[in-house]
N, CA, C, O and CB atoms as a CASP TS submission, in Angstrom:
PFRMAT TS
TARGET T0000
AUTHOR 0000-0000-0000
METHOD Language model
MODEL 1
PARENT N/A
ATOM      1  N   UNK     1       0.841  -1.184   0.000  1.00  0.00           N
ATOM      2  CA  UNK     1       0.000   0.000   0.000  1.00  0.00           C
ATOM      3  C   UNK     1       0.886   1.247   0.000  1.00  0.00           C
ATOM      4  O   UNK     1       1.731   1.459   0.869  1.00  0.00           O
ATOM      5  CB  UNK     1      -0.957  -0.002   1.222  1.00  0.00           C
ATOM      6  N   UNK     2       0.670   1.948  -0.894  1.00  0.00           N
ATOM      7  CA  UNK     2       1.721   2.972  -0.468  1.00  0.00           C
ATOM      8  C   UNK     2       1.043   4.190   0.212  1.00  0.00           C
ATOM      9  O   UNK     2      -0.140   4.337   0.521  1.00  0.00           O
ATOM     10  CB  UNK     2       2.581   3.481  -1.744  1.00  0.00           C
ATOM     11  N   UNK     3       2.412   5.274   0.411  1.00  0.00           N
ATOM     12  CA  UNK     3       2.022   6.322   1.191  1.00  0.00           C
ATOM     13  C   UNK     3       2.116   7.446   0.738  1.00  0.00           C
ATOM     14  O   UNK     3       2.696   7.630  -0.332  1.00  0.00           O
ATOM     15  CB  UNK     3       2.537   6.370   2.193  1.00  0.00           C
ATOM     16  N   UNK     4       1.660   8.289   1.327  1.00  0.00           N
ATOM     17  CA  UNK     4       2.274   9.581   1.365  1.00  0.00           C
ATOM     18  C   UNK     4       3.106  10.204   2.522  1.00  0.00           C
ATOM     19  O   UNK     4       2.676  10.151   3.674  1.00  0.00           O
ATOM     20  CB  UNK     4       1.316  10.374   1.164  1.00  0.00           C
ATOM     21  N   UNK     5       4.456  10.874   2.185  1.00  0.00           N
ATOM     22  CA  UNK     5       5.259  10.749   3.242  1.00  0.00           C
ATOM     23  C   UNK     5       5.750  12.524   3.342  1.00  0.00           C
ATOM     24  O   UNK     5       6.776  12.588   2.665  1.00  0.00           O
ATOM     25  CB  UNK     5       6.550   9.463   2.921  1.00  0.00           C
ATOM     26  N   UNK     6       5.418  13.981   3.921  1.00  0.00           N
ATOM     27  CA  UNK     6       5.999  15.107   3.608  1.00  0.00           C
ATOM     28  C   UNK     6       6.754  15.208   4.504  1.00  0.00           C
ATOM     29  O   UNK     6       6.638  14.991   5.710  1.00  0.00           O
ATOM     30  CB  UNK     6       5.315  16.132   3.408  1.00  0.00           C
ATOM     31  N   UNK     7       7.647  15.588   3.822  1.00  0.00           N
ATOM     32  CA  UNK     7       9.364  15.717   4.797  1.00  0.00           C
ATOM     33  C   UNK     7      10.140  16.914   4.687  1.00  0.00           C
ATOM     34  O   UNK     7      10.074  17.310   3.523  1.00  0.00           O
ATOM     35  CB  UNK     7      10.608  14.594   4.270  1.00  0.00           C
ATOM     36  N   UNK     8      10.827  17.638   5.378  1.00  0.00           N
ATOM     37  CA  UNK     8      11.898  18.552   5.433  1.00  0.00           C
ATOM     38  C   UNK     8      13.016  18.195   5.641  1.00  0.00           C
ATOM     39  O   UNK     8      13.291  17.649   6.710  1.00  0.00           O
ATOM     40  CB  UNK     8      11.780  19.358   6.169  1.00  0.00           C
ATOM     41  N   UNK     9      13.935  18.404   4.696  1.00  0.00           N
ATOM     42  CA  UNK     9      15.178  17.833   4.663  1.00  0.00           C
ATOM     43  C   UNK     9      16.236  19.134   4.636  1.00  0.00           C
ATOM     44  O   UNK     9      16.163  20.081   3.853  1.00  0.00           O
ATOM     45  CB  UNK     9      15.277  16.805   3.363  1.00  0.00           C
ATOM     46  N   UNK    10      17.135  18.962   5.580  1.00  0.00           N
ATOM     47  CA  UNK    10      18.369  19.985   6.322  1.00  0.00           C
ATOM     48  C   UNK    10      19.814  19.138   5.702  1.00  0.00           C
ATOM     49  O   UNK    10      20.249  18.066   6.123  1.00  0.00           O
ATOM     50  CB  UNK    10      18.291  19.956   8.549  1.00  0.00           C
ATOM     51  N   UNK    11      20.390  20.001   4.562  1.00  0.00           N
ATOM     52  CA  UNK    11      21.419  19.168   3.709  1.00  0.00           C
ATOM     53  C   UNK    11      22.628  19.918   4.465  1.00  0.00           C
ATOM     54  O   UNK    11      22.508  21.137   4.584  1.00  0.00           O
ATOM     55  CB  UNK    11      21.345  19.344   1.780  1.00  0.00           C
ATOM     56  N   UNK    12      23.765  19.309   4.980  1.00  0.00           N
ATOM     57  CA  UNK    12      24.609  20.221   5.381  1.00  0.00           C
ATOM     58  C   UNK    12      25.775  21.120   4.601  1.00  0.00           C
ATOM     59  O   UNK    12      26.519  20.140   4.564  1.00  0.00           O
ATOM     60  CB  UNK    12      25.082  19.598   6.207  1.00  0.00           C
ATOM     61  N   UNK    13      26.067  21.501   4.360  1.00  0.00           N
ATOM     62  CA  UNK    13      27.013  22.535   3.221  1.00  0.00           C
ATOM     63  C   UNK    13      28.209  21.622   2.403  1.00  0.00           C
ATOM     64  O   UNK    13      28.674  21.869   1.291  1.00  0.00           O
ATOM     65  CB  UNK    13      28.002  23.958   4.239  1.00  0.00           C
ATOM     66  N   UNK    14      28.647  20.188   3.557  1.00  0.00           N
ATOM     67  CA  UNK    14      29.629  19.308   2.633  1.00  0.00           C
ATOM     68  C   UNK    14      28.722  18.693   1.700  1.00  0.00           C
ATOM     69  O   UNK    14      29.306  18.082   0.805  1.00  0.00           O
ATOM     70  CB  UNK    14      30.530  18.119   3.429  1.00  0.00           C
ATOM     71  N   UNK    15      27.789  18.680   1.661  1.00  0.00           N
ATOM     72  CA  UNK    15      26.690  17.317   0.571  1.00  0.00           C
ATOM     73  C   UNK    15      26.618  18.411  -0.970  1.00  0.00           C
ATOM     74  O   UNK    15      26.544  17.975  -2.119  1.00  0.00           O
ATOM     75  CB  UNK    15      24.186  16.892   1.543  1.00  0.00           C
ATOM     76  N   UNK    16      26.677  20.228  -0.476  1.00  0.00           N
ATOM     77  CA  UNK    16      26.438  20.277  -1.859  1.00  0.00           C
ATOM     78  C   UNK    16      26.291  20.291  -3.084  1.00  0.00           C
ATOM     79  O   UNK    16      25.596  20.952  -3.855  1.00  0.00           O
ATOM     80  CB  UNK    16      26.405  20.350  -1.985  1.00  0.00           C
ATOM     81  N   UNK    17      27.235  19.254  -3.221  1.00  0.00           N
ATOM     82  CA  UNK    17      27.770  19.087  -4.309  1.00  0.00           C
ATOM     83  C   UNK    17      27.426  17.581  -4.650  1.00  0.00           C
ATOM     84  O   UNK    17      27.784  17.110  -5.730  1.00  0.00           O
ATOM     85  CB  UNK    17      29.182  19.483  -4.240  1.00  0.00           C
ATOM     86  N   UNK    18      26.728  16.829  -3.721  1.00  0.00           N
ATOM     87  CA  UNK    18      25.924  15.613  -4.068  1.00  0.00           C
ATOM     88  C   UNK    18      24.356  15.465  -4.771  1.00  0.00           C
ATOM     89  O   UNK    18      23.355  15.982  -4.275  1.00  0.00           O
ATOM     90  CB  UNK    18      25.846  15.015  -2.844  1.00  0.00           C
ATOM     91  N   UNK    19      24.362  14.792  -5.809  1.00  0.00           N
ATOM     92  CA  UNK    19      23.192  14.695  -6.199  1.00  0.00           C
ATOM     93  C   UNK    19      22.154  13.650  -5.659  1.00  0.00           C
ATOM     94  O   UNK    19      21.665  12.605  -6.087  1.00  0.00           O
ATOM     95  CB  UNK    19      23.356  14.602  -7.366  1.00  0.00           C
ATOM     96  N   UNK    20      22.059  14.303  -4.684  1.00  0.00           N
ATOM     97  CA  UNK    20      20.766  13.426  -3.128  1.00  0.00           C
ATOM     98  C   UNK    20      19.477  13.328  -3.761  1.00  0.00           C
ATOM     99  O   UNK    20      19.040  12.198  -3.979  1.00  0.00           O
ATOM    100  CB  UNK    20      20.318  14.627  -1.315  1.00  0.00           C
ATOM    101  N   UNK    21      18.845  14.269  -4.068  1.00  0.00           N
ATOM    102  CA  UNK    21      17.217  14.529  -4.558  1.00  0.00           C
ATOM    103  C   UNK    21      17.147  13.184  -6.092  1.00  0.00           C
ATOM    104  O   UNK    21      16.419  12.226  -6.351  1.00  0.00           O
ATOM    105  CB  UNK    21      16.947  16.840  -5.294  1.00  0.00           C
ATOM    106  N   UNK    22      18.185  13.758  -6.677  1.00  0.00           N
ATOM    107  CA  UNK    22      18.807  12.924  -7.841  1.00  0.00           C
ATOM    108  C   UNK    22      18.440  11.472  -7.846  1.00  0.00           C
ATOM    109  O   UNK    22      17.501  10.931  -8.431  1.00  0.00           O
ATOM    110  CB  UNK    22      20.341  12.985  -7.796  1.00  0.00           C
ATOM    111  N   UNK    23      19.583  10.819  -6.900  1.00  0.00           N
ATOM    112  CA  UNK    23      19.802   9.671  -6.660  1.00  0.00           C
ATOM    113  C   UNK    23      18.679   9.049  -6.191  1.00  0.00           C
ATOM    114  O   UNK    23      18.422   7.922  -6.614  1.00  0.00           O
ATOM    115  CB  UNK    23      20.760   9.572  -5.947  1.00  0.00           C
ATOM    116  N   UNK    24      17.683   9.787  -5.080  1.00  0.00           N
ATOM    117  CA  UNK    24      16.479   8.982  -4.482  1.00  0.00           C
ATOM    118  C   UNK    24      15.742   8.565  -5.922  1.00  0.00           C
ATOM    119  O   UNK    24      15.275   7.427  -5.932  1.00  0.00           O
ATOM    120  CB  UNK    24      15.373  10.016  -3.310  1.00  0.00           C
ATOM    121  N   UNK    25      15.622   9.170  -6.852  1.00  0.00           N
ATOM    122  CA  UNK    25      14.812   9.405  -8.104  1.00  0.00           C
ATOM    123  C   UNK    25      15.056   8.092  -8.796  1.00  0.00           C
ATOM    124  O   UNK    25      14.214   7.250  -9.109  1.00  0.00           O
ATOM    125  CB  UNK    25      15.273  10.754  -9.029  1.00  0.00           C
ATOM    126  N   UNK    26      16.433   8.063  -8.990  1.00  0.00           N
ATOM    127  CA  UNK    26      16.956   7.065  -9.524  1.00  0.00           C
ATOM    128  C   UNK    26      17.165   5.700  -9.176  1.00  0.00           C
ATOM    129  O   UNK    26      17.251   4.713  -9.907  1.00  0.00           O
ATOM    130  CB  UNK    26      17.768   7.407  -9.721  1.00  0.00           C
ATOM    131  N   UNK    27      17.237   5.817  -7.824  1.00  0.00           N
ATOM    132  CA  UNK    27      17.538   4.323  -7.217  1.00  0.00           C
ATOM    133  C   UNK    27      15.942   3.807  -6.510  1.00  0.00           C
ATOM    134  O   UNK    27      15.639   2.614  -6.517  1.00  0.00           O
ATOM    135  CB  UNK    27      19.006   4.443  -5.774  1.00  0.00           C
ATOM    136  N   UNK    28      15.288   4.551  -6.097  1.00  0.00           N
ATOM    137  CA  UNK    28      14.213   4.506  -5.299  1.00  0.00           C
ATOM    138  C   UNK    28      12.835   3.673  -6.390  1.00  0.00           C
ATOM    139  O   UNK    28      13.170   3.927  -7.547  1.00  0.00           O
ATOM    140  CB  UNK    28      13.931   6.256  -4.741  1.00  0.00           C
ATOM    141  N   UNK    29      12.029   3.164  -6.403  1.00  0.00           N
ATOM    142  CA  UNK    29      10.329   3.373  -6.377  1.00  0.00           C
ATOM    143  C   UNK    29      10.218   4.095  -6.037  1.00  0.00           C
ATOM    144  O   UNK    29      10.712   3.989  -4.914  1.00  0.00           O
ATOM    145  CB  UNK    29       9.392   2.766  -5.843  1.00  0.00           C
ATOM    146  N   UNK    30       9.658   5.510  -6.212  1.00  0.00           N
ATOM    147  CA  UNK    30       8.567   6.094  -5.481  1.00  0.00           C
ATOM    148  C   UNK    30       8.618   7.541  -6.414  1.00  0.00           C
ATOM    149  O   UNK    30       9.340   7.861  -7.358  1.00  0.00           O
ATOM    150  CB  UNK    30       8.854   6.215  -3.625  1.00  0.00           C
ATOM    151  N   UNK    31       7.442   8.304  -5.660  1.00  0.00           N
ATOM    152  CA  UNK    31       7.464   9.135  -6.299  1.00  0.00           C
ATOM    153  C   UNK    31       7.848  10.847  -5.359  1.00  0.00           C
ATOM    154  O   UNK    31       7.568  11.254  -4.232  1.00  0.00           O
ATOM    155  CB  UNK    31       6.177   8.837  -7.006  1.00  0.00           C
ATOM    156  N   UNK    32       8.486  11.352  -6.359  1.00  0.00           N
ATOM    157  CA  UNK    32       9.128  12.636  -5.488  1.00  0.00           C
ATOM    158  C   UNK    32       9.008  14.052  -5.887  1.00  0.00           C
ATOM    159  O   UNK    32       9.711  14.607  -6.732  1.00  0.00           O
ATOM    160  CB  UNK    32      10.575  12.511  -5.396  1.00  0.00           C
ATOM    161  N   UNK    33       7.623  14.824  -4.895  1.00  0.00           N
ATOM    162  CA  UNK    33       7.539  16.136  -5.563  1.00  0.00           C
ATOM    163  C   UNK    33       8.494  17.308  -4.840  1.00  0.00           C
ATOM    164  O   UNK    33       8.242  17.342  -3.635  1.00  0.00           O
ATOM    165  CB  UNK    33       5.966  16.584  -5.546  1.00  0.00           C
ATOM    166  N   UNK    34       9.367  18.135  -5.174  1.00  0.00           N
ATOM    167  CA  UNK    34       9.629  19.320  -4.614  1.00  0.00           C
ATOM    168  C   UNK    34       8.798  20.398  -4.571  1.00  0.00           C
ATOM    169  O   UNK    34       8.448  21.173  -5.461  1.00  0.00           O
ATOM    170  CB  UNK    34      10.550  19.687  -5.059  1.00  0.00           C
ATOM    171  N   UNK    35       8.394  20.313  -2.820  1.00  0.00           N
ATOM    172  CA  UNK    35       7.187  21.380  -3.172  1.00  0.00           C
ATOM    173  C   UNK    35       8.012  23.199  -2.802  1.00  0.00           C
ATOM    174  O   UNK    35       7.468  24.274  -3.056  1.00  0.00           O
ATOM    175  CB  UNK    35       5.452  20.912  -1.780  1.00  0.00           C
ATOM    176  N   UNK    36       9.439  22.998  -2.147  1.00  0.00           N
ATOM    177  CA  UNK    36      10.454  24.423  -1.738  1.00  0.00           C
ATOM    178  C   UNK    36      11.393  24.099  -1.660  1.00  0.00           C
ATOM    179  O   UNK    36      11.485  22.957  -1.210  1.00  0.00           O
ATOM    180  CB  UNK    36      10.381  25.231  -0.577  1.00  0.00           C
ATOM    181  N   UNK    37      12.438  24.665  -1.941  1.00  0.00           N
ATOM    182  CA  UNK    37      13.660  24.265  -1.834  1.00  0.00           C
ATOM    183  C   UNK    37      14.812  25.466  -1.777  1.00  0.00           C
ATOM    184  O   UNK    37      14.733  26.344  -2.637  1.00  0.00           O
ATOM    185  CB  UNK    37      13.820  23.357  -2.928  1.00  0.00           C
ATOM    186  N   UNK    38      15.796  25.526  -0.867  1.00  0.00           N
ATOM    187  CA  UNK    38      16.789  26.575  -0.510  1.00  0.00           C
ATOM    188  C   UNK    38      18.160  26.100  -0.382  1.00  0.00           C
ATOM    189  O   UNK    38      18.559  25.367   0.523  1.00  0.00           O
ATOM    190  CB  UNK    38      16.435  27.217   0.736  1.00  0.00           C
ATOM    191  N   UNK    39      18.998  26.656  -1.537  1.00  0.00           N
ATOM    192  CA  UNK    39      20.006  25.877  -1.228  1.00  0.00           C
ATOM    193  C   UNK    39      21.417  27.257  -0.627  1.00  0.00           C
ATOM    194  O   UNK    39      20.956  28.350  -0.954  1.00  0.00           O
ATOM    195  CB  UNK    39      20.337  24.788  -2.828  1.00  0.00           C
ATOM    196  N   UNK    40      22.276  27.378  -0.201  1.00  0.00           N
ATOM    197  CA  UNK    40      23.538  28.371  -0.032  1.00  0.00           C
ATOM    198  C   UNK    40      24.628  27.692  -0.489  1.00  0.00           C
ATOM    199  O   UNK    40      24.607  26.675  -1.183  1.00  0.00           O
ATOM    200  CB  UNK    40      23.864  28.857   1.441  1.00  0.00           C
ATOM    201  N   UNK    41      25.585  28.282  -0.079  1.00  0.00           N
ATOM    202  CA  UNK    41      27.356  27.338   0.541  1.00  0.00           C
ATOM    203  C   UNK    41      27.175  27.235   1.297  1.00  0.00           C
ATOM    204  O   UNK    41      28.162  26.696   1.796  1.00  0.00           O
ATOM    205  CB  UNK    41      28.840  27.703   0.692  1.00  0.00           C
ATOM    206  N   UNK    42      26.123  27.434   2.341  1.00  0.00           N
ATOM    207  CA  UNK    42      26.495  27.197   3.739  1.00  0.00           C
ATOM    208  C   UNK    42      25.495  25.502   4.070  1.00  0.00           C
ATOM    209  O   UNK    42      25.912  24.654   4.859  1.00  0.00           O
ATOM    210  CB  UNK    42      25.911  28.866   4.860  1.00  0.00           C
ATOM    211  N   UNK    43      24.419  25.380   3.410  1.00  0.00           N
ATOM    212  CA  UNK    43      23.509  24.340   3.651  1.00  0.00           C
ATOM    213  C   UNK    43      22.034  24.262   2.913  1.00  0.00           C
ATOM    214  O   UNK    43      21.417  25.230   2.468  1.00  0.00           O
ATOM    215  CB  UNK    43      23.332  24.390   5.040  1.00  0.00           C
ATOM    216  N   UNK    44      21.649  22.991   2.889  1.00  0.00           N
ATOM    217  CA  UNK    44      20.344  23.453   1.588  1.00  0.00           C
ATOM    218  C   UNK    44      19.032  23.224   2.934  1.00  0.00           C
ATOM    219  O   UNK    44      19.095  23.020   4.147  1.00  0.00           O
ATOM    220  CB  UNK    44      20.124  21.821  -0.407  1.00  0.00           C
ATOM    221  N   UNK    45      18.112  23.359   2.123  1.00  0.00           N
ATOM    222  CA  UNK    45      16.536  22.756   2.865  1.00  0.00           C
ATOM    223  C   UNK    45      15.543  22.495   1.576  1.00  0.00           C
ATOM    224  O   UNK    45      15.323  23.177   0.575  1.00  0.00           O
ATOM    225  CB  UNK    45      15.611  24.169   4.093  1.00  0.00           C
ATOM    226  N   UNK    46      15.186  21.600   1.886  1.00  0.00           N
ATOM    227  CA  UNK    46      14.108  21.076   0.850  1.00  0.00           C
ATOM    228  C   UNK    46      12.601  20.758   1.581  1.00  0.00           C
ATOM    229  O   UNK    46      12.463  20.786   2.804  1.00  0.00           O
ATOM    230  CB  UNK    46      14.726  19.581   0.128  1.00  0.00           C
ATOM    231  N   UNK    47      11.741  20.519   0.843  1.00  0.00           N
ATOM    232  CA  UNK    47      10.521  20.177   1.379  1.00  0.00           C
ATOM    233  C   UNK    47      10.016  19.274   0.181  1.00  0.00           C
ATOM    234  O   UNK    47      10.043  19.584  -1.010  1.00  0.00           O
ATOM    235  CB  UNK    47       9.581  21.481   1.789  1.00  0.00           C
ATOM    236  N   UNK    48       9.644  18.333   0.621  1.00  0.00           N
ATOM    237  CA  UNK    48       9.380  16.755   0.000  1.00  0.00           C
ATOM    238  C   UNK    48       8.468  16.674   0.435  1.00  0.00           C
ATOM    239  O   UNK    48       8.142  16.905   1.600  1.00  0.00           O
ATOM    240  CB  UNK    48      10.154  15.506   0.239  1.00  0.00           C
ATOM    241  N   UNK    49       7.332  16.014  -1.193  1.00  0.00           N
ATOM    242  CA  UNK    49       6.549  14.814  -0.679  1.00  0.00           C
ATOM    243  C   UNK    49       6.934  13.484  -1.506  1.00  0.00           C
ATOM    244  O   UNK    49       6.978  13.502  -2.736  1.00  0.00           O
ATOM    245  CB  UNK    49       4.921  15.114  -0.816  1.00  0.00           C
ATOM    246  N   UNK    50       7.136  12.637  -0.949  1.00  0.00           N
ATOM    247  CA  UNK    50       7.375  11.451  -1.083  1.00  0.00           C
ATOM    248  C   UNK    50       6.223  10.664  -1.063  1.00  0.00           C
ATOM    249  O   UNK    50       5.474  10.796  -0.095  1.00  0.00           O
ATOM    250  CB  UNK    50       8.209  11.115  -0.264  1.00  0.00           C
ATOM    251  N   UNK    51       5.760   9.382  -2.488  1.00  0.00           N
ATOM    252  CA  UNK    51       4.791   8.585  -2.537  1.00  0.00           C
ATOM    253  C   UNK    51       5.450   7.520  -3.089  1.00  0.00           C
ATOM    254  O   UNK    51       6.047   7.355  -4.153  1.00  0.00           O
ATOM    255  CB  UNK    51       3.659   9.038  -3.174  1.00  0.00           C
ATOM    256  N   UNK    52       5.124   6.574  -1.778  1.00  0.00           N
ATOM    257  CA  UNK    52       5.588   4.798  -2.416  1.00  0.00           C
ATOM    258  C   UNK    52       5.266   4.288  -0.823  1.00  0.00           C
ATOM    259  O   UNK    52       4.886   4.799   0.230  1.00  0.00           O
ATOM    260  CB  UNK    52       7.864   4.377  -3.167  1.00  0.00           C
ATOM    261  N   UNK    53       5.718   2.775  -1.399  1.00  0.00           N
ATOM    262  CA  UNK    53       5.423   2.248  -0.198  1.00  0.00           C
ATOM    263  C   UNK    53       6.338   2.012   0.656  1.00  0.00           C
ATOM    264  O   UNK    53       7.517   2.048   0.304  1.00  0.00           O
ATOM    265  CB  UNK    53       4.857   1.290  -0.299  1.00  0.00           C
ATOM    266  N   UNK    54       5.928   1.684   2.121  1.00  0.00           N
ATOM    267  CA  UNK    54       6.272   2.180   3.154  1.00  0.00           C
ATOM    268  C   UNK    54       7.993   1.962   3.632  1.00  0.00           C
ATOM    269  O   UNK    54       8.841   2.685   4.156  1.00  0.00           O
ATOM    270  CB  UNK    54       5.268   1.638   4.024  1.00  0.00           C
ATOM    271  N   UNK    55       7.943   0.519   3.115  1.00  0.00           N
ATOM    272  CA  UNK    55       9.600   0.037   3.269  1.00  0.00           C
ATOM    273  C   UNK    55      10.116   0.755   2.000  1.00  0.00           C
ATOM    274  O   UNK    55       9.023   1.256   2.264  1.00  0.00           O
ATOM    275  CB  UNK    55       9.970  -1.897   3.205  1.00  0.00           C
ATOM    276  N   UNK    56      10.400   1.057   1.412  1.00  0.00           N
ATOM    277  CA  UNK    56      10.923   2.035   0.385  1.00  0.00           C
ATOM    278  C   UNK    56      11.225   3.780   0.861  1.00  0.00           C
ATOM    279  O   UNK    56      12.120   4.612   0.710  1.00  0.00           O
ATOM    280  CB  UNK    56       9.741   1.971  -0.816  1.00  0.00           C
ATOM    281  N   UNK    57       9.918   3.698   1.490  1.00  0.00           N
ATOM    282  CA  UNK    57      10.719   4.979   1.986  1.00  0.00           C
ATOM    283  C   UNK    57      11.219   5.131   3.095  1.00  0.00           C
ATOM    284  O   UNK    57      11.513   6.199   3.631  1.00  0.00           O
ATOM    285  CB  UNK    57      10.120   5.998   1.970  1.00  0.00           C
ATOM    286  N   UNK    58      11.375   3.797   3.605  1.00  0.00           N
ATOM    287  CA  UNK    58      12.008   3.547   5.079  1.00  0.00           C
ATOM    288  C   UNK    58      13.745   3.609   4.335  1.00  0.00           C
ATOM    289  O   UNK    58      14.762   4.119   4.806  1.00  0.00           O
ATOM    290  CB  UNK    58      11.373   1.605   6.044  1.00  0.00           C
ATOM    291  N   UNK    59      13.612   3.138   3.499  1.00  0.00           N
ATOM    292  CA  UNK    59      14.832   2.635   2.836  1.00  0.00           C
ATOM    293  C   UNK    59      15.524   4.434   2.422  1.00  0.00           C
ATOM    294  O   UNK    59      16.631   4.812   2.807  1.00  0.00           O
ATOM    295  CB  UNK    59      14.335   1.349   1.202  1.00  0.00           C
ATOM    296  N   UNK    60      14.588   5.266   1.614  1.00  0.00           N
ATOM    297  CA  UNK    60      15.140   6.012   1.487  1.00  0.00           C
ATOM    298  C   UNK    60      15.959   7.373   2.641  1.00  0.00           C
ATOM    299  O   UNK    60      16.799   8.259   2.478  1.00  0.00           O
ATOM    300  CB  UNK    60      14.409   6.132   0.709  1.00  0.00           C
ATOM    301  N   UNK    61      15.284   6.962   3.565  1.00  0.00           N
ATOM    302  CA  UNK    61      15.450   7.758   4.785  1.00  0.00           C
ATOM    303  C   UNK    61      16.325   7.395   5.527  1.00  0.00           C
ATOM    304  O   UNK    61      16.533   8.256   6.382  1.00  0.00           O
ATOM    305  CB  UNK    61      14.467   7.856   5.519  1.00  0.00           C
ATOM    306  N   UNK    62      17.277   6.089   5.680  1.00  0.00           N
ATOM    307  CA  UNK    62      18.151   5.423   5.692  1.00  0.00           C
ATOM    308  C   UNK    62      19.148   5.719   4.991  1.00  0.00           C
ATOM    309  O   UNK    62      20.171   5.865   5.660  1.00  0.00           O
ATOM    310  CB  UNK    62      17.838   4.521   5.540  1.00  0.00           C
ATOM    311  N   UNK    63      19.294   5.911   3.569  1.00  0.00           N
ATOM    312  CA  UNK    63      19.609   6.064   2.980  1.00  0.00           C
ATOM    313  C   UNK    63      20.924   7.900   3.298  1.00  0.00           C
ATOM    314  O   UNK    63      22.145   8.058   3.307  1.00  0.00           O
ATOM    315  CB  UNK    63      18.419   5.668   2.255  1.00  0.00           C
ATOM    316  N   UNK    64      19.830   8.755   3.474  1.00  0.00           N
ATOM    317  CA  UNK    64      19.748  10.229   3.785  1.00  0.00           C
ATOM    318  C   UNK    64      20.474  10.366   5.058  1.00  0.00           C
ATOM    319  O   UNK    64      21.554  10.923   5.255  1.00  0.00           O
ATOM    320  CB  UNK    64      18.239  10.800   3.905  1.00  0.00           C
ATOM    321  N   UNK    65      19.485   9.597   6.114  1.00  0.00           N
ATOM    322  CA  UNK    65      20.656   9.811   7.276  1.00  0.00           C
ATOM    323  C   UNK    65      21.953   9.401   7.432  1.00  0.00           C
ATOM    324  O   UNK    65      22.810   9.982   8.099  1.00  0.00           O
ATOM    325  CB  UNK    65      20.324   9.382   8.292  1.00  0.00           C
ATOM    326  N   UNK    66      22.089   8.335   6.773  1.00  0.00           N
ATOM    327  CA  UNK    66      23.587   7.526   6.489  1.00  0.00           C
ATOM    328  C   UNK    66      24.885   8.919   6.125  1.00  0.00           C
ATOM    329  O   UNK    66      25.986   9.080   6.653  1.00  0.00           O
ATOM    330  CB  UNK    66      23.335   6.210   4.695  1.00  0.00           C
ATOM    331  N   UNK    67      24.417   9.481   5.385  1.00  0.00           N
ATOM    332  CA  UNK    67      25.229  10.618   4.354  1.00  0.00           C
ATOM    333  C   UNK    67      24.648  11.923   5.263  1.00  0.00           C
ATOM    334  O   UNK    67      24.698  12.990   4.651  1.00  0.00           O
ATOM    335  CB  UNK    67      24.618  10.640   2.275  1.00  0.00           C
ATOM    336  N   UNK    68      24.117  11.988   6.609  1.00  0.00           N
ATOM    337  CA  UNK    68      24.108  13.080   6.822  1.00  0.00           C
ATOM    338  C   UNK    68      23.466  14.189   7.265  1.00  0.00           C
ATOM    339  O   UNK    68      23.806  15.039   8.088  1.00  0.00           O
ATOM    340  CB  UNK    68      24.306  13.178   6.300  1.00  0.00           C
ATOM    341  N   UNK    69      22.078  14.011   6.325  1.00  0.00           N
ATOM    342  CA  UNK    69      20.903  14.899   5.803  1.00  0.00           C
ATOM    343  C   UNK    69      19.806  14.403   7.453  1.00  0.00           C
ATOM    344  O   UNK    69      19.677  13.413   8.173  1.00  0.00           O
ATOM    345  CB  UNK    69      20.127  14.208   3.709  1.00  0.00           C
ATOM    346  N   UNK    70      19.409  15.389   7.392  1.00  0.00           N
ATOM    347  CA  UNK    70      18.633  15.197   8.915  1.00  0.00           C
ATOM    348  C   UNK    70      17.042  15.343   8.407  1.00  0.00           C
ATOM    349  O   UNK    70      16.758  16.216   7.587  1.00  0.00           O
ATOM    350  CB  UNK    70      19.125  16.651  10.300  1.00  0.00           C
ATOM    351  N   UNK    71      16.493  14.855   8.694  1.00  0.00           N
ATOM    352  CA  UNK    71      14.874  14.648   8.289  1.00  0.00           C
ATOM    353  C   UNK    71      14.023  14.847   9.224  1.00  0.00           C
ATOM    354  O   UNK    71      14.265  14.428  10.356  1.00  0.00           O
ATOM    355  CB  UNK    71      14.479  13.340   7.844  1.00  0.00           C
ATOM    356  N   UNK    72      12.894  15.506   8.947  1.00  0.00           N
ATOM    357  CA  UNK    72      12.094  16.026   9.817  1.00  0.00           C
ATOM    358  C   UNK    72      10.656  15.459   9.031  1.00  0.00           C
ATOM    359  O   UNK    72      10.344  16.084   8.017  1.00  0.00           O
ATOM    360  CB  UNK    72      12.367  17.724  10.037  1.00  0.00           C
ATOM    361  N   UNK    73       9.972  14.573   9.352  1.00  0.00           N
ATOM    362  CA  UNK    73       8.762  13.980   9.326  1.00  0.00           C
ATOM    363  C   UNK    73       8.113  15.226   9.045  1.00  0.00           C
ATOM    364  O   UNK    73       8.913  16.151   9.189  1.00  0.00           O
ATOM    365  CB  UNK    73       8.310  13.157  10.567  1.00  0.00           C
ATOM    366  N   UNK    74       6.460  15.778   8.544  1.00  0.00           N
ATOM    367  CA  UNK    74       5.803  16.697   8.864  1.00  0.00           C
ATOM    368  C   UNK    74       4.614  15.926   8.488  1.00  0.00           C
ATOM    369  O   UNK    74       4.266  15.150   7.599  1.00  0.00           O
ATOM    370  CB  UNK    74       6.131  18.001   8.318  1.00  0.00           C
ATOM    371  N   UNK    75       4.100  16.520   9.635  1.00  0.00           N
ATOM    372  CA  UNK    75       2.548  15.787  10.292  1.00  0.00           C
ATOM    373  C   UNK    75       1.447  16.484   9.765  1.00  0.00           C
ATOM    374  O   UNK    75       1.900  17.624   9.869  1.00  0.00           O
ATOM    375  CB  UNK    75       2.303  15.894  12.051  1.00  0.00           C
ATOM    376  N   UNK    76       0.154  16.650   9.197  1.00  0.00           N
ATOM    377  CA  UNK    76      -0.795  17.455   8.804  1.00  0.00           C
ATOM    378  C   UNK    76      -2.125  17.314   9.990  1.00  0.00           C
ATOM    379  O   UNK    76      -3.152  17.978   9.848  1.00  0.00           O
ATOM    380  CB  UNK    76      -1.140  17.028   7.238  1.00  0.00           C
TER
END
């Protein structure tokens, strides 16, 4: 069953030069809208919604924290 998953993601200033948003796209199932996004030299922020199912985006969030990126669930 899949989900819907909206997230805020805090990239830290060494990643910017990684293609993160990219890679989920590519390696992942699921589906990925950018609904804001802010990037500097100093650090990015994004706002995600994420649709797939549930171990997939368990996987991708795994994935994110591994490398860094700090995730913030957002609840409606």
């Amino acid at each position: 069953m899949e989900e819907v998953v909206k997230v805020e993601l805090f990239i830290p200033g060494e990643l910017k030069e990684e293609p993160i948003i990219c890679d989920i796209i590519k390696n992942y199932d699921i589906t990925l809208k950018i609904v804001e996004a802010s990037f500097s030299t100093e650090s990015g922020w994004a706002y995600l919604v994420l649709t797939g199912e549930k171990n997939v985006i368990d996987r991708v969030f795994t994935q994110l924290i591994d490398k860094g990126v700090s995730i913030e669930i957002k609840k409606d």
